[in-house]
N, C-alpha and C positions, 0 to 999 in steps of 0.2 A: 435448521440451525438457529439456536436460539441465543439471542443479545448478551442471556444470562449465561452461558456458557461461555466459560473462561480457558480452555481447554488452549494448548498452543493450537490443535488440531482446529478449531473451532475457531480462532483467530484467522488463524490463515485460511481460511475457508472465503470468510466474510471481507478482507480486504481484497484477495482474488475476485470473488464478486465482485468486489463494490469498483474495484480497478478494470473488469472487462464491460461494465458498463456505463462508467463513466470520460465522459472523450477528456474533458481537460483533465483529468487526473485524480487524485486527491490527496489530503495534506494530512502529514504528521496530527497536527491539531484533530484535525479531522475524525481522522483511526481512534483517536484518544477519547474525543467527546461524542462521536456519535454510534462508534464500532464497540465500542469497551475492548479495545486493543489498547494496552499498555507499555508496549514496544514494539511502535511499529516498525522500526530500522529490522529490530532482528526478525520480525513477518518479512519482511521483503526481500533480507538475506534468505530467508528459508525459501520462497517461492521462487527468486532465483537459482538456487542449488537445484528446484527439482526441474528447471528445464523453461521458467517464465522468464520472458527479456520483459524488460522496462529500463525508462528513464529519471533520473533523481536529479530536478532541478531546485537548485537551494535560493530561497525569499525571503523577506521580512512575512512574519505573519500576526495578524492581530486577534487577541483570545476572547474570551466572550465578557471581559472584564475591560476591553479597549487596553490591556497592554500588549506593546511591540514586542516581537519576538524573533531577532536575528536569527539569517541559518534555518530556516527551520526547512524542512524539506517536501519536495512535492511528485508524486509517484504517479508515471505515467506509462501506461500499457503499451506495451510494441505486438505481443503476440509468444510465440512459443519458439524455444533452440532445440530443433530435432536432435535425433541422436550421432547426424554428420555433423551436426555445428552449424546447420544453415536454421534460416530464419522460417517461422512457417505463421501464418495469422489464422485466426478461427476462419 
């Protein structure tokens, strides 16, 4: 899966990666500057629709220009919502 690939399929590939293997999480900024994810809220809607739990805790965040940026949000892995509704981890 390659960086250059813009694809939504190919977005959401690479923050599901980048989200089952990172334990703190990772940030809106993040997705934007290092994934070439250009919307990461709606990657995260979509990963959740197909069945991934996660957490969205919202922070100041600061960009590579040193400005603050309220709200900004930070995406942490729980594991997978089987098809009863319970919880399952890798």
């Amino acid at each position: 899966m390659s960086i250059l690939d813009t694809s939504t399929h190919s977005q959401r590939a690479r923050l599901f990666n980048e989200l089952r293997t990172t334990p703190g999480g990772i940030t809106s900024m993040y997705a934007r500057t290092h994934l070439n994810i250009i919307d990461p809220p709606k990657r995260a809607s979509e990963l959740r629709d197909r069945g991934v739990k996660m957490i969205v805790i919202y922070e100041t965040q600061t960009d590579d220009q040193g400005r603050k940026h309220p709200r900004c949000a930070r995406y942490i892995y729980l594991g997978f919502v089987d098809e009863q509704g319970g919880s399952k981890n890798e």
